[in-house]
C-alpha positions as CSV (number, residue, x, y, z in Angstrom):
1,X,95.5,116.4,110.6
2,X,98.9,115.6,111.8
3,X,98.4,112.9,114.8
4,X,100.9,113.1,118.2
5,X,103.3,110.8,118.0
6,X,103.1,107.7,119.8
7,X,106.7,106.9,121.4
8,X,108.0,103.7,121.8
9,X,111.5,103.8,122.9
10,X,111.8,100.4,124.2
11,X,111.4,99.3,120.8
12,X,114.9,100.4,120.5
13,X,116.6,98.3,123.5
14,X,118.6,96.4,122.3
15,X,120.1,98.3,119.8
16,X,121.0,95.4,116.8
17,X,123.9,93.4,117.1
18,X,125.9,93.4,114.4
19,X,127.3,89.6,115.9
20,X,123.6,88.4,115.0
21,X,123.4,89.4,111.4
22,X,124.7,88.0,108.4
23,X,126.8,89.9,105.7
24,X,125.6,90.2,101.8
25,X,127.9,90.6,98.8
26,X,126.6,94.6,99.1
27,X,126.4,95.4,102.9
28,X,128.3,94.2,106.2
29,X,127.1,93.4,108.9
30,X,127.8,96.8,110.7
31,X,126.4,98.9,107.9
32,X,123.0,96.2,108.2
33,X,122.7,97.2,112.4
34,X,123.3,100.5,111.4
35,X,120.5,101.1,109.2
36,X,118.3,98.8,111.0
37,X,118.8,100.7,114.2
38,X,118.0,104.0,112.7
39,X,114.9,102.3,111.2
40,X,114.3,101.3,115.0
41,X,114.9,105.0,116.2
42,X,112.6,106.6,113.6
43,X,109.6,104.1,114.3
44,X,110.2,104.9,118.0
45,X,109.7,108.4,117.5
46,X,106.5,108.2,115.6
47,X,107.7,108.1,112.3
48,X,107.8,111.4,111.5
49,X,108.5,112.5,108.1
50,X,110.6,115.7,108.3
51,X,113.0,112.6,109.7
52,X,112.6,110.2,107.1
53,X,116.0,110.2,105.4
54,X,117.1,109.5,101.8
55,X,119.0,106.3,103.6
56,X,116.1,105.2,104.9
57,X,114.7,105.7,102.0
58,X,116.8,103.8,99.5
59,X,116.5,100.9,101.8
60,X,113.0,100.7,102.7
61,X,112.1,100.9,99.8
62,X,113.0,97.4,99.3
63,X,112.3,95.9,102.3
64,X,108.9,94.3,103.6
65,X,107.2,94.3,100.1
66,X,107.5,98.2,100.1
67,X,107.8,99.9,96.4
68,X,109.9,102.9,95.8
69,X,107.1,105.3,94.6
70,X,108.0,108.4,92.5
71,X,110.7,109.7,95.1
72,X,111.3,109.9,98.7
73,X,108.7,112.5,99.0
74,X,106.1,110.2,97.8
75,X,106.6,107.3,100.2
76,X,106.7,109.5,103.1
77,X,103.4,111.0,101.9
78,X,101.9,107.5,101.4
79,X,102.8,106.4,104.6
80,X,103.7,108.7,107.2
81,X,101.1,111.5,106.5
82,X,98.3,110.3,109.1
83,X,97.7,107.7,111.6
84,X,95.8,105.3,109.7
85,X,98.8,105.5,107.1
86,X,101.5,105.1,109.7
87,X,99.0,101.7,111.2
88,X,99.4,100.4,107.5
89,X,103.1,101.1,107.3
90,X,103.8,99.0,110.6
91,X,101.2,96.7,109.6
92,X,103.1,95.5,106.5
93,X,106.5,95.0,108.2
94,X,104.6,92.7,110.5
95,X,102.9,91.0,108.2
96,X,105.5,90.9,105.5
97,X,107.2,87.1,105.8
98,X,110.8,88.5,105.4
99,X,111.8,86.1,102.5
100,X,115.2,84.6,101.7
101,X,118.5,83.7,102.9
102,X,120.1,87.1,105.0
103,X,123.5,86.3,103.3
104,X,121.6,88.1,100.1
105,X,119.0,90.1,101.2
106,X,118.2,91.9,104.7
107,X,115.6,89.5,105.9
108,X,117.7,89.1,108.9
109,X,116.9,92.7,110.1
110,X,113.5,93.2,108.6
111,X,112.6,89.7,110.9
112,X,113.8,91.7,114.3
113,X,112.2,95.1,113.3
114,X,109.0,93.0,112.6
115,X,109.2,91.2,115.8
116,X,109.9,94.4,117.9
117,X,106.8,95.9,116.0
118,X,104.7,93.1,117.5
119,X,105.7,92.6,121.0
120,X,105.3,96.4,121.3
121,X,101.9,96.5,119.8
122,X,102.4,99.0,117.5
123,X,99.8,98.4,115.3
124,X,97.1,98.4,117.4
125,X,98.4,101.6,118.8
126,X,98.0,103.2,116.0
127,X,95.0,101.8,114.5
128,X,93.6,103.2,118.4
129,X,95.0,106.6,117.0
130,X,93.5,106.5,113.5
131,X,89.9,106.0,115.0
132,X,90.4,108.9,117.9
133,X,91.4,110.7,114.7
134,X,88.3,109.9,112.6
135,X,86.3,110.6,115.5
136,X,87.3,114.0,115.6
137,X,87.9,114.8,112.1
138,X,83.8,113.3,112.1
139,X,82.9,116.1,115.1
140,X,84.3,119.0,113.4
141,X,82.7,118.1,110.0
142,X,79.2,117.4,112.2
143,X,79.6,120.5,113.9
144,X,80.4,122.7,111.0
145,X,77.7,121.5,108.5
146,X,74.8,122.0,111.6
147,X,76.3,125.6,111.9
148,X,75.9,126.1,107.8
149,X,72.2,125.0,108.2
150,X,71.5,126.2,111.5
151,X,70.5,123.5,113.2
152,X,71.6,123.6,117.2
153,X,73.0,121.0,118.8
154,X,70.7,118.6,120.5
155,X,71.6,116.9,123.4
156,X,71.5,113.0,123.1
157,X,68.7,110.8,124.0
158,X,70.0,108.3,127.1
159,X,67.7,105.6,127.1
160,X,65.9,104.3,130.3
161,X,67.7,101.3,131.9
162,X,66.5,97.6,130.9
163,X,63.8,96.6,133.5
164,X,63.9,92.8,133.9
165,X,60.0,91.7,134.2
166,X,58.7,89.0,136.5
167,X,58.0,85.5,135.1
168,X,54.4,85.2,136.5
């Protein structure tokens, strides 16, 4: 079941400044804002994976603790295929402690995307969207196993409301 997309296009504003990043022997600072702010731009539109480049690709699969997997393919399917999959993906940049010194590794921008990630509340979003999801995906099953056994649907049982009784 492929979820909507939850938008967050604040997350975006302000798009990384190149002025508050720090260079590494392999990437400058502009090529660092770049990346991070298509990182930015594809969280904000729900992380679809039909968008999920190869260059995000290469590069997030070394950032927040994140492994390669067999190809590109694979981490997209690992992470972006549902919304309780998309809730872990954001839930490990924010929780991922963005080691070492920015002048060798990108812990400067994985720090911003991580704080945007919070403050926007992206991972209780989605965790909301993974349970609506369950619930349904639990209704249809329901419904279509009472159908195989022919059982009709009962209405549910609302219990009288709680009486408080007198002390004497």
């Amino acid at each position: 079941m492929t979820p909507a997309p939850i938008l967050c296009e604040r997350i975006r504003t302000p798009p990384l400044d190149p002025a508050f990043l720090k260079p590494t022997r392999w990437a400058t600072v502009e090529e660092k804002a770049k990346l991070g702010n298509a990182m930015l731009r594809f969280i904000a539109e729900g992380m679809p994976a039909e968008k999920f480049t190869a260059s995000l690709y290469e590069r997030l699969s070394n950032m927040f603790g994140f492994i390669a997997h067999y190809d590109r393919h694979g981490f997209a399917q690992t992470w972006f295929d549902s919304a309780a999959t998309r809730r872990d993906f954001l839930d490990q940049i924010v929780r991922h402690p963005c080691w070492g010194d920015p002048g060798f590794v990108w812990s400067d921008v994985e720090r911003e995307i991580g704080q945007r990630v919070r403050e926007n509340l992206l991972v209780e979003a989605w965790a909301s969207r993974a349970r609506e999801d369950q619930n349904a995906r639990e209704k249809a099953e329901l419904a279509r196993l009472m159908a195989k056994h022919g059982v009709a649907s009962v209405s549910p049982v609302v219990a009288a409301p709680a009486v408080q009784l007198g002390l004497f």
